[in-house]
N, C-alpha and C positions, 0 to 999 in steps of 0.2 A: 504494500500500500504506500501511496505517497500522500506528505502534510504539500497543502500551496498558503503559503501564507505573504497576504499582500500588505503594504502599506499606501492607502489611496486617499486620497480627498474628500474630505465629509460632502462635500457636496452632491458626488458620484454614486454613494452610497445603497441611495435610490431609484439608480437605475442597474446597476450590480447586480446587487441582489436578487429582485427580481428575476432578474436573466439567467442567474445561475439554477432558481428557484426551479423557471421552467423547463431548465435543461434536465433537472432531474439531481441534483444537488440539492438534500435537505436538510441536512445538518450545518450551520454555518457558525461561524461568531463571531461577534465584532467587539471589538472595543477599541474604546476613544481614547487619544492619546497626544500626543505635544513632541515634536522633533526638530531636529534638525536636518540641513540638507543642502546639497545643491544649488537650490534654486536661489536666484537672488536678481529674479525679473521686475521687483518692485510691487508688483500688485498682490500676491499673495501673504506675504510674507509678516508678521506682525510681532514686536515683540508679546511674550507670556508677561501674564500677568501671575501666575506659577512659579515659576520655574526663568532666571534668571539668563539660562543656555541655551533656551527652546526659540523657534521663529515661526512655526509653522503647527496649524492643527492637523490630524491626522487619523484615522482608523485603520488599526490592525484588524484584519478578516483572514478568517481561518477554517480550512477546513482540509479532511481526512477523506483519500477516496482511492479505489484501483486504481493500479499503475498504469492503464491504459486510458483514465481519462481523466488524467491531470493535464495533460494536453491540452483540453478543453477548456477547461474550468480555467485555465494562464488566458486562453484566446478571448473568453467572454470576460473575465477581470480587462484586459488591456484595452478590447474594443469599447465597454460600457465605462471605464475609468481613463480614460483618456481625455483632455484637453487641449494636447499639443503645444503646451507651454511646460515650461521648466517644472519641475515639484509635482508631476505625475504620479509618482511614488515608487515601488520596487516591489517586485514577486519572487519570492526565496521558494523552492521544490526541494525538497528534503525526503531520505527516504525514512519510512516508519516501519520498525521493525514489530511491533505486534499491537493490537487492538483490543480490546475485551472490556465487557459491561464493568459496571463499579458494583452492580448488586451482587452477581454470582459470578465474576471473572471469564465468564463463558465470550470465549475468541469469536472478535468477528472474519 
C-alpha cells in the first residue's frame, strides 16, 4: 500500500476532495497547518500570527491506498490543487508497510 500525503492551499481544499471522493477515495484527512516555503510571489504569503517562522496557511491531506492507484489520487490532488502560481504545495508517496483496524488489529 502506498500513504500520498499532500501539502495544498486551503482554498483548493474544496475542490480536492470532492474529486478524490468520486474517484473512489474515502478515507481522507486533512489538517490545517502554517508553513513555510518557496513561494515568495507576494500575494499569498502572510506573516502568522502563531508562529513567528510561518508565511503561509496550508493543509496537510492524507491518505492510504493500493499501490496501483496512488497514481491517481497525485493526478486529481495536482489537477484540482493547482493555481499555477508559486506555493502550490508538494505530494510526498511513501511506501506503507502494513495496515490494520485499531479495534481488533485485523490487516487490511
Amino acid at each position: 500500500m502506498k500513504e500520498v500525503k499532500a501539502f495544498v492551499r486551503p482554498e483548493k481544499v474544496d475542490q480536492i476532495v470532492p474529486a478524490l471522493k468520486e474517484a473512489g477515495f474515502k478515507n481522507i484527512s486533512l489538517t490545517p497547518g502554517e508553513g513555510t516555503g518557496q513561494q515568495m510571489d507576494g500575494t499569498d504569503s502572510a506573516p502568522s500570527l502563531n508562529f513567528y517562522i510561518t508565511d503561509s496557511k496550508i493543509v496537510k491531506l492524507e491518505l492510504v491506498c493500493k499501490e496501483e492507484l496512488a497514481e491517481k489520487a497525485i493526478a486529481i490532488i495536482s489537477k484540482y490543487g493547482s493555481t499555477d502560481r508559486p506555493g502550490d504545495g508538494i505530494i510526498y508517496l511513501t511506501h506503507v508497510e502494513r495496515v490494520c483496524r485499531v479495534k481488533n488489529r485485523e490487516r487490511l
